[in-house]
N, C-alpha and C positions, 0 to 999 in steps of 0.2 A: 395311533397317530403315525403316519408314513412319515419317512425320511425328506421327504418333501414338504411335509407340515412344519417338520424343527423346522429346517433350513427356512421358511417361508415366516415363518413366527420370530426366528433369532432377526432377521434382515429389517420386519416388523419393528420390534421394538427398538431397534439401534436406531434408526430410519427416524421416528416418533420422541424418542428422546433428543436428538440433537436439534429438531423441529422445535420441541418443547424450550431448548434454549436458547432457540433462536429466538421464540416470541416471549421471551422476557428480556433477551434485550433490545427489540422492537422497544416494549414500553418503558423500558430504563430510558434510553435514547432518548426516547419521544420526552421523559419527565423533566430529562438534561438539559433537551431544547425549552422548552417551559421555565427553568427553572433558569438559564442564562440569557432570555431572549429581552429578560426588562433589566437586566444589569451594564454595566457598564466595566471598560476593561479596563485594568488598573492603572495608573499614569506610572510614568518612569520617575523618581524623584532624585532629585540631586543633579550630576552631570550623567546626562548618557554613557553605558559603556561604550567602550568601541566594538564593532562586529568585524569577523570576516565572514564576507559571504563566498563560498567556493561552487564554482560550477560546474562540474565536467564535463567535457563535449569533446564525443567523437562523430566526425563529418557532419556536422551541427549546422552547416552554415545556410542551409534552408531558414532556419530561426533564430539560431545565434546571437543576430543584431538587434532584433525584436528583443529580445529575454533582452540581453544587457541593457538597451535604453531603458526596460520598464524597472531593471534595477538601479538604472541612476535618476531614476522621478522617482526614488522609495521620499515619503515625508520625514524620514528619521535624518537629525544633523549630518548635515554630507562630509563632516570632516570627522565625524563618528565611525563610519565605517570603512571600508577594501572590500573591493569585489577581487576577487583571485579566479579566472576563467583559467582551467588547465585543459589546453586543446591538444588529444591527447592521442598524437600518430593519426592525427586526420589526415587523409590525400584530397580532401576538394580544398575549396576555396577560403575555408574556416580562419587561413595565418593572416588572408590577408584584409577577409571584414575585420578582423579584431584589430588587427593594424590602423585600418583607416578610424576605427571607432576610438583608440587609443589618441591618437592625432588630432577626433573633436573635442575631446574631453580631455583639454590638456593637465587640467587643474584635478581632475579626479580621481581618487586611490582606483586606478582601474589597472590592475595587475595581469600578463596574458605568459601565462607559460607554455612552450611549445616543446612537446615530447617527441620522442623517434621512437623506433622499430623494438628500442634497445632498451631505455628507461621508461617506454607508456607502452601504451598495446595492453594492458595486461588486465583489461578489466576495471569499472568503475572504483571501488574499493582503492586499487595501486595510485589509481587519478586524485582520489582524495589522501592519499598517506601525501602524496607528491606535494597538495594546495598546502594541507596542511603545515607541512615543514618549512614551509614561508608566509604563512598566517604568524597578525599577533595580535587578533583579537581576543577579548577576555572568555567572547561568547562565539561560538561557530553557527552558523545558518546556512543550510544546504537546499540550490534551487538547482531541478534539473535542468537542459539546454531548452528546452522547449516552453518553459513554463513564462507568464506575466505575471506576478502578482500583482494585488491591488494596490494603492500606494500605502495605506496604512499598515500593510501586511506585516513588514519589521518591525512597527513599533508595537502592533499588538506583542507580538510574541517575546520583546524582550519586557516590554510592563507585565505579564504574565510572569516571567523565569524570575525575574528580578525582585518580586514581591514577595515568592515563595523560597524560601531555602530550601523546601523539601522537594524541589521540583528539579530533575537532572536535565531534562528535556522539554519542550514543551510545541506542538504538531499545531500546525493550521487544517485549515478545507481546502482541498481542492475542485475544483470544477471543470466543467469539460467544455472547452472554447472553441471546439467544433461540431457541437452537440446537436446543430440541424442537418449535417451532411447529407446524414442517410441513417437506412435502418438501423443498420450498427451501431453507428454514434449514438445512435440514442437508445438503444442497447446500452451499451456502457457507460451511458450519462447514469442512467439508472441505477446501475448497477454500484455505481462509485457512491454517489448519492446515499443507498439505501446501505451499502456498507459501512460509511464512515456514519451515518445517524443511529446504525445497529451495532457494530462491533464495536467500534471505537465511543460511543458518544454512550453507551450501554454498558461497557466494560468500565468505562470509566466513571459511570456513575453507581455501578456496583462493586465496585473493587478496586479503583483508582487505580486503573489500567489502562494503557493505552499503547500500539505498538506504531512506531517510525514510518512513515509511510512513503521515505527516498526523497522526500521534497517539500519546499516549505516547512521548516522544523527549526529550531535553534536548540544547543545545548552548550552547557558550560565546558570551557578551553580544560578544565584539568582531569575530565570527566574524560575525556579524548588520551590523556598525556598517560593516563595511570591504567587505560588497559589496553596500550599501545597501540593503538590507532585501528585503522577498520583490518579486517579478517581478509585478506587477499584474497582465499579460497572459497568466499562467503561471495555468490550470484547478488541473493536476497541480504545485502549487507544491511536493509536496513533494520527487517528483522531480526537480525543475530544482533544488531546493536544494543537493541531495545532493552534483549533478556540480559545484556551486559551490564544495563548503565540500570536493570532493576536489582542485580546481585549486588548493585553496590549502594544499595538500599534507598537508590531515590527513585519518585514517580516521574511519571511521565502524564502530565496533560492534554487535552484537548481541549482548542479553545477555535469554535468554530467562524468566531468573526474575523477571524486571520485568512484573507483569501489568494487563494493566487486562481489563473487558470492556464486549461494544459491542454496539446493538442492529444488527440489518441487517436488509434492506429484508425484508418480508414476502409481498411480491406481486410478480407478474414484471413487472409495469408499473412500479413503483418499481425493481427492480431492474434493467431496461434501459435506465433514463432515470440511472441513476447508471453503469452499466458505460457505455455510451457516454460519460458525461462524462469517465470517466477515461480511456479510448480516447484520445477526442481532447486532453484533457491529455495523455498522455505521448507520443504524437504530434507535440504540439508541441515538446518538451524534445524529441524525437531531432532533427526538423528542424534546431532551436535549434543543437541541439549534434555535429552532422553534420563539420562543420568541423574539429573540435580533431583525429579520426580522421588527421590529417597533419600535425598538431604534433606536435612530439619531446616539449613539455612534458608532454601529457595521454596520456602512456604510462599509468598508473594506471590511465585509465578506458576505453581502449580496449573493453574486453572488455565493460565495461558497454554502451556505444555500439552495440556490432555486435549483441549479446545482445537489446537491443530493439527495432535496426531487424530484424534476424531472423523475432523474433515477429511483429509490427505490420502485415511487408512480404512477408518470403520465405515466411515458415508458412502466410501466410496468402492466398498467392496459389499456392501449393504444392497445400498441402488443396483449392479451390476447383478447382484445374487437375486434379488426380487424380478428384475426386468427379466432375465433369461429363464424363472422358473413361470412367471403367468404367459410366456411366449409358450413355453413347453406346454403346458396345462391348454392352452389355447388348441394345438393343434394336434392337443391330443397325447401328448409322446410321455407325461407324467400325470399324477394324480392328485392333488391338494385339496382338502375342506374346506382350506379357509381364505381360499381364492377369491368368492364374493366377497368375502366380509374386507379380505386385503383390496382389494379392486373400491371399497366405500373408504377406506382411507386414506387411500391414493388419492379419490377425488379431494376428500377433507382437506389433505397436505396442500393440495394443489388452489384451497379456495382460501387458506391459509396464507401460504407464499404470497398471492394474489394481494389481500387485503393488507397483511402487510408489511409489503413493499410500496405498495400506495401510502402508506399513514408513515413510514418513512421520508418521502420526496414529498409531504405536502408542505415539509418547513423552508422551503424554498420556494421563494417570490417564483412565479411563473410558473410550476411546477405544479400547482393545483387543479388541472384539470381532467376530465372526465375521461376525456381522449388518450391517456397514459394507463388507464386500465386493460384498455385493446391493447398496447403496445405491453404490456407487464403478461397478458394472457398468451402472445405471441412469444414474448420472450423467454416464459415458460418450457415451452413444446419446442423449443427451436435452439436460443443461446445457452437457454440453462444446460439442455441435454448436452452440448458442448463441451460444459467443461468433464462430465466424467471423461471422455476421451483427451481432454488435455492436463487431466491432473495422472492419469494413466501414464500417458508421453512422456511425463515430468519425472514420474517416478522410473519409467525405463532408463530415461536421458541421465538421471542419477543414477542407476546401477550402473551405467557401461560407462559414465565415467571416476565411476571408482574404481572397477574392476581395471582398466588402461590407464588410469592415474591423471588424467587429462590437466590438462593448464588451461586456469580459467580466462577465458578471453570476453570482449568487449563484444557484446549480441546489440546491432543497433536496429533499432525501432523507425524505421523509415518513416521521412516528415516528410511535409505536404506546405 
């Protein structure tokens, strides 16, 4: 066996394993949707707690007003919660929708805090340490600037937290509200779709796992106070929170009838300048959190841990190690035997991914058709190959800013 067989064999089995747990929890997911789709979510008894909902926005003002109105039609007691919008070192026009909107809604906890150069700028996380120090709700809910939820969206998720004591947190669905634009969009309608019905709805039906996904989420106010607020240095704050608020040994749900939706990036220049920033966020959080893998305490999240150093590191040095050695072998310049046989389960992988990521997205109204198979076969050869070059970027973007020690700043996602 040549040097070019291990190497083709090792890339092989990493490559097929991670595949392997993807499609168990494909069928976790799918048993999760089944098993919640004839339930109902739980009611809130007693009096409502009070919420804060904190928003962060920088140069927001493309959507701004849109999110804030669809948070003052939430159906939960409107003298239950505060919105807390922290507009945070914006230069457009952000001070002064929120002003005018402050002025309609005289009568409304509608809170707008406006940062400088000097207290904000410093990245979402600083935005939220900031809402939070003049929140005084029981329960925190966090919607990003772009986002409408549904109306029911807050009360599901506080009848969920509130029913459970063993629940620290608890995540809605999101959806993608520009999802006809163009190819892309619907690229990553998919994509959102089949990950929160696979990882999250999967994990959490096999291990009662689930991780923060930045928006629409609510958690308990002392769960915040006792491991001192979000991580400054933390891109992907909301994955470093997740693995926080599981060390301190409560779960985290998902509960998919909680809906908001969200715009996403429209153009692959936006959307590579946001996929890399999450890269290297969650990059960071594995680093961060690399360590616990040998405490007895952080049994729980083990599987989290290895699950994303996996993706981030073995997937992706796997795929990169396979694609350049059957280029070689193609044109000749190395030699492998087990070229054919790997060349038969490339295609497999590939009719795999296929099918499913369909049986993912068919648990959405609208979503069931035939015509999103062509679109999942295209997004194969085209989006998916993407990201090995942006989880690449991500992880460069993280070494050179540890190596110059960089200040994390505010990367905004230009809206539409």
């Amino acid at each position: 066996m040549t040097i070019a067989d291990v190497l083709m064999l090792i890339a092989v089995i990493c490559i097929w394993s991670l595949l392997l747990v993807n499609v168990v929890l494909i069928i976790a997911g799918y048993l999760y949707y089944i098993d919640i789709e004839g339930e109902t979510v739980p009611e809130i008894k007693g009096e409502a707690p009070f919420v804060s909902i904190m928003v962060p926005a920088h140069n927001e003002g493309v959507v701004i007003t849109q999110t804030v109105e669809a948070l003052l039609a939430l159906d939960y007691p409107h003298e239950r919660y505060e919105i807390i919008v922290i507009n945070d070192n914006s230069s457009d026009n952000s001070s002064e929708l929120l002003g005018e909107l402050k002025g309609r809604y005289p009568g409304r906890n509608l809170i707008i805090i406006n940062t400088d150069a000097v207290t904000g700028g410093k990245g979402k996380s600083n935005a939220l340490n900031i809402g939070f120090a003049q929140s005084k709700g029981e329960l925190i809910a966090i919607y990003d600037a772009d986002n409408t939820p549904e109306k029911t969206a807050l009360r599901y998720l506080v009848g969920e937290i509130m029913n459970d004591e063993s629940l620290g947190a608890v995540i809605g669905k999101f959806r993608t509200r520009n999802r006809n634009t163009n190819l892309l969009t619907r690229f990553i309608n998919i994509e959102t779709l089949s990950f929160q019905w696979m990882a999250q709805a999967g994990r959490w039906k096999l291990f009662k796992l689930c991780t923060i996904p930045g928006t629409n989420f609510i958690m308990r106010r002392h769960i915040v106070e006792e491991i001192g607020g979000w991580d400054v240095k933390a891109i992907a704050e909301d994955t470093e929170i997740s693995f926080r608020i599981y060390m301190m040994g409560y779960r985290i749900k998902f509960q998919p009838k909680a809906v908001t939706w969200e715009q996403e990036p429209q153009t692959l220049k936006v959307w590579f300048k946001q996929r890399t920033r999450w890269a290297k966020g969650n990059i960071y959080v594995i680093v961060k959190n690399i360590p616990l893998l040998f405490e007895r305490s952080a049994k729980i999240i083990r599987f989290d841990i290895l699950y994303f150093l996996s993706i981030y590191f073995l997937l992706l040095t796997s795929l990169v190690m396979s694609d350049i050695l059957l280029i070689l072998h193609a044109l000749g310049y190395v030699h492998t035997t087990i070229a054919g046989f790997s060349s038969f389960l490339w295609v497999l992988a590939i009719t795999l991914f296929i099918v499913g990521t369909f049986i993912t997205i068919i648990t959405e109204k609208g979503e069931m058709r035939l015509s999103n198979l062509w679109i999942i076969m295209l997004m194969y050869v085209s989006y998916c190959q993407l990201w090995m070059v942006v989880a690449a970027y991500g992880l460069y973007n993280y070494v050179k800013d540890q190596l110059f020690k960089r200040e994390v700043k505010w990367y905004k996602t230009e809206r539409y």
